[in-house]
C-alpha positions in Angstrom: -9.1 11.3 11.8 -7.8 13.1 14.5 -6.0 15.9 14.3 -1.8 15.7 14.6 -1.8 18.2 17.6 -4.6 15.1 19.3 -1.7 12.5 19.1 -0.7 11.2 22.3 2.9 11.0 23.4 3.3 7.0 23.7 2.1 7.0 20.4 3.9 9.8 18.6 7.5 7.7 20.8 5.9 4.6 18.7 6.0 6.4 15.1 9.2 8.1 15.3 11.2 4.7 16.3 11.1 4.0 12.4 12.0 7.4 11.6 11.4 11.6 11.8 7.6 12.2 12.1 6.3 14.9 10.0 2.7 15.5 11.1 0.0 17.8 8.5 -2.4 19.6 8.7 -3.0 19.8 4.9 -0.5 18.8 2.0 -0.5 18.2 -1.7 1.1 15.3 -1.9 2.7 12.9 1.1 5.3 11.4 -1.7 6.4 14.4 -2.9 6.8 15.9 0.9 8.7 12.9 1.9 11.1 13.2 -1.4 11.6 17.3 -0.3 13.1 15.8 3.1 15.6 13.2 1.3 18.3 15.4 1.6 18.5 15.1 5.1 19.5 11.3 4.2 17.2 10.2 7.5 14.1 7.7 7.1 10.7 9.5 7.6 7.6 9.0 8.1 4.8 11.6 6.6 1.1 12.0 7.5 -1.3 14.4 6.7 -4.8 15.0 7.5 -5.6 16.1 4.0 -4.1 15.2 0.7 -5.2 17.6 -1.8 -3.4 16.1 -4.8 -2.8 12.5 -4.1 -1.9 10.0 -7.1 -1.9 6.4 -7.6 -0.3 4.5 -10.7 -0.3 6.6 -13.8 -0.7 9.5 -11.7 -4.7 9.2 -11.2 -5.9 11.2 -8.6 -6.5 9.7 -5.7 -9.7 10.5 -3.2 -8.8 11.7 0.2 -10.3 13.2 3.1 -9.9 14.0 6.9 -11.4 11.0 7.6 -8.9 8.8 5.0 -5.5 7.9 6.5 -2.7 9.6 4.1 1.0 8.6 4.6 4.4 7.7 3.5 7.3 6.4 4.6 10.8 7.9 2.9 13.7 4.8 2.7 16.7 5.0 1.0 18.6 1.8 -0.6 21.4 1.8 0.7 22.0 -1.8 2.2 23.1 -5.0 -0.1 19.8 -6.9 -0.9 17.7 -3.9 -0.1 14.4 -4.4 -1.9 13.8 -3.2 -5.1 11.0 0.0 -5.3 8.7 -2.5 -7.2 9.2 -5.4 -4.8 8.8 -2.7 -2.0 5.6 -2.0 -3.2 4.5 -5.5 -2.5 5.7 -5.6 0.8 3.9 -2.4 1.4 0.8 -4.1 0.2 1.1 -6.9 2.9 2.4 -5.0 5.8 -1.0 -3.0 5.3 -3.2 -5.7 4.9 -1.8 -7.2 8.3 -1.8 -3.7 9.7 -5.7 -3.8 9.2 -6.6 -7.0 10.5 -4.2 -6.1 13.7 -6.0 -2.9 14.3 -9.8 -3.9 13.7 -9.9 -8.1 13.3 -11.0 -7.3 9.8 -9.6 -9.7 7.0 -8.6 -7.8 3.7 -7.1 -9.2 0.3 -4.3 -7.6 -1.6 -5.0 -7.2 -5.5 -2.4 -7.4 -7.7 0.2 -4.8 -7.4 -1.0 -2.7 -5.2 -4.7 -2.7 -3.9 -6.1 -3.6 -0.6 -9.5 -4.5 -0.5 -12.2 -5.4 2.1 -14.9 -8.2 0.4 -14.9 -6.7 -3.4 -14.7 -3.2 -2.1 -10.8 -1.3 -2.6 -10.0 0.2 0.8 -6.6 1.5 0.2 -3.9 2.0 -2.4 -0.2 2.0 -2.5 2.2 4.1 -4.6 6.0 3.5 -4.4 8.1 6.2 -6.2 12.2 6.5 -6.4 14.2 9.3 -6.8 18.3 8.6 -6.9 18.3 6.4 -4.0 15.3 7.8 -2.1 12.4 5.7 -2.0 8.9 7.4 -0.8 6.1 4.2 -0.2 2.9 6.3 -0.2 -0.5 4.5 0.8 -3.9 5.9 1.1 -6.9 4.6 3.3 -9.8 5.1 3.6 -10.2 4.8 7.7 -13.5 6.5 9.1 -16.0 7.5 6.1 -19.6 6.7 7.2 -19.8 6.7 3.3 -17.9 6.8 -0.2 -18.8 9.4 -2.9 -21.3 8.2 -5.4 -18.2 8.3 -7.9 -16.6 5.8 -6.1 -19.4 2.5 -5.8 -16.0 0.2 -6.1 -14.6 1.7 -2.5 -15.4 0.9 1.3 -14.0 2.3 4.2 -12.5 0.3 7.4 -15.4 2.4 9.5 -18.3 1.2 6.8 -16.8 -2.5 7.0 -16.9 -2.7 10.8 -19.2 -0.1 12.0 -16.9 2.1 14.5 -13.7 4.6 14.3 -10.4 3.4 14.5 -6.9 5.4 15.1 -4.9 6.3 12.6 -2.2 6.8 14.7 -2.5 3.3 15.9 -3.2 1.8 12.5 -0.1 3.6 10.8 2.2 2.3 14.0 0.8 -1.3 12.9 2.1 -0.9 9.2 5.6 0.9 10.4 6.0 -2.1 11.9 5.2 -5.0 9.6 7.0 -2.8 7.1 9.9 -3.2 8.6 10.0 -6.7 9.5 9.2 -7.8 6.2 12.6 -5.3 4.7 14.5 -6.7 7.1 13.6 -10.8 5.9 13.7 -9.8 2.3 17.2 -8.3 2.8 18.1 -11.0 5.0 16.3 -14.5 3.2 15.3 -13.4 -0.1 11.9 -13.1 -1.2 10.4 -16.5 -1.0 9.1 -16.1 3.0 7.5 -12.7 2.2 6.0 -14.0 -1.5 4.4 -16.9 0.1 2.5 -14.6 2.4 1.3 -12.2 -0.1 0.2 -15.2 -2.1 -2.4 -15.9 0.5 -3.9 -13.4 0.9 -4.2 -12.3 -2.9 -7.4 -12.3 -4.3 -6.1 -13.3 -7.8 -4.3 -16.2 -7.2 -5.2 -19.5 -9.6 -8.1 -16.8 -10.5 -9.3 -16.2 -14.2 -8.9 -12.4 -14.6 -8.5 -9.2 -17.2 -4.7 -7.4 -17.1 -4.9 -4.2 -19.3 -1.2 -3.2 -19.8 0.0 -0.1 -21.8 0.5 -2.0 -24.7 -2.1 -4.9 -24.9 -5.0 -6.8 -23.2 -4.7 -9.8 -21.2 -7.0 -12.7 -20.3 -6.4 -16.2 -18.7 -5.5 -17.5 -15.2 -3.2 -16.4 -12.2 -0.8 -19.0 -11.8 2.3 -18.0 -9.8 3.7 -14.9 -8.7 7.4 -14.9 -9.8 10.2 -14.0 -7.3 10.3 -10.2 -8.4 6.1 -10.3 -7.2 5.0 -10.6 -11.1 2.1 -12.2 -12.3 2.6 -15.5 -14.1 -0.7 -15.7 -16.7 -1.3 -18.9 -18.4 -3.6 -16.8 -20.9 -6.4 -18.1 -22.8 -4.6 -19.3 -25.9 -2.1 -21.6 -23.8 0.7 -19.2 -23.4 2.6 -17.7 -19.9 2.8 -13.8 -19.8 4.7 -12.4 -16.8 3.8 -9.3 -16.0 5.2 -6.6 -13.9 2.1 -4.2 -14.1 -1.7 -3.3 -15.4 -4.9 -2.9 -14.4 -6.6 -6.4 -13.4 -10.4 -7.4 -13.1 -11.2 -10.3 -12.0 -13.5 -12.5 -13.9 -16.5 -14.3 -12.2 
């Protein structure tokens, strides 16, 4: 990735039309940078060359690099029909997989909540946090690795999937932007639009898969995604579980 003092004008004009552009060198965290801003009451956007101590769900570290892209964007929910933090992490799912394939051509599935994948490899991750009425949507991806670590054979980058560099810049412009557009028709028509368009491009849909919640283990078949973007599970025994988070595998 480039560094931030490489970014063009046009393009730095581009970012900071959805809010204050905080470009870094290193940080720990792009969440917990965005939520230090909050104060200020001003939507931001956050992007840092390294992450040092990036999370996903149940705070698990997260890999990152100077070639990964690292950002977040810092809301606030403030308007009637404003997305819920949950529900925002869905959108963030799909404005990032349509961010990809606008940048490279490259078709990616979302996996249930918040994985982007590239064929069966994970290529990025989402973590939506509140705080009051702050709300920081952090994602990493991995943008221009030649190569993964060997403790990570589950993850691809965009660069390994289609054999060149891309812009980070450019690709983080690209999410800003379906970001926003899909708020803006959830807070406007509800859910349904923006549900339907996940559903297509998840890669668990009417799927037989493995949810491991906190509490217990699932197994049966993806057979809806309810308006709130839970999984409906007609498990094995004949029963529906909705569920609002877990780890899923899917099984062949």
């Amino acid at each position: 990735m480039a560094p931030a003092t490489e970014v063009s004008g046009d393009r730095l004009a581009g970012l900071a039309r959805y809010g204050s552009v905080h470009l870094l060198d290193q940080v720990g965290s792009t969440n917990d940078y965005a939520f230090g801003l909050a104060g200020k009451g001003r939507t931001a956007v956050v992007m840092a060359r390294r992450q040092t101590k990036g999370r996903g769900r149940f705070r698990r570290h997260w890999f990152s690099d100077t070639d990964s892209l690292s950002a977040s964007l810092l809301l606030f929910a403030n308007a009637p029909g404003f997305p819920r933090p949950t529900f925002l992490g869905h959108l963030a799912g799909l404005a990032l997989s349509r961010a990809v394939e606008q940048t490279s051509g490259t078709a990616t599935q979302i996996r249930w909540p918040n994985d982007i994948t590239v064929g069966d490899k994970k290529l990025a991750g989402i973590l939506c946090e509140s705080r009051g009425r702050a709300v920081a949507v952090g994602f990493g991806l991995n943008l221009n690795q030649e190569s993964m670590p060997e403790d990570l054979p589950d993850a691809a980058s965009l660069r390994m999937a289609t054999g060149r560099e891309w812009d980070a810049f450019y690709l983080l412009e690209n999410f800003l932007r379906e970001m926003f557009a899909g708020i803006e028709q959830t807070t406007k028509d509800g859910s349904s639009q923006v549900l339907a368009a996940i559903k297509q491009r998840s890669s668990i849909m009417h799927r037989r898969v493995e949810i491991q919640t906190l509490l217990r283990r699932h197994v049966g078949t993806v057979i809806d995604l309810d308006s709130e973007g839970r999984i409906v599970l007609r498990t094995d025994s004949g029963k529906l579980a909705v569920l609002g988070a877990g780890d899923v595998r899917r099984l062949r």
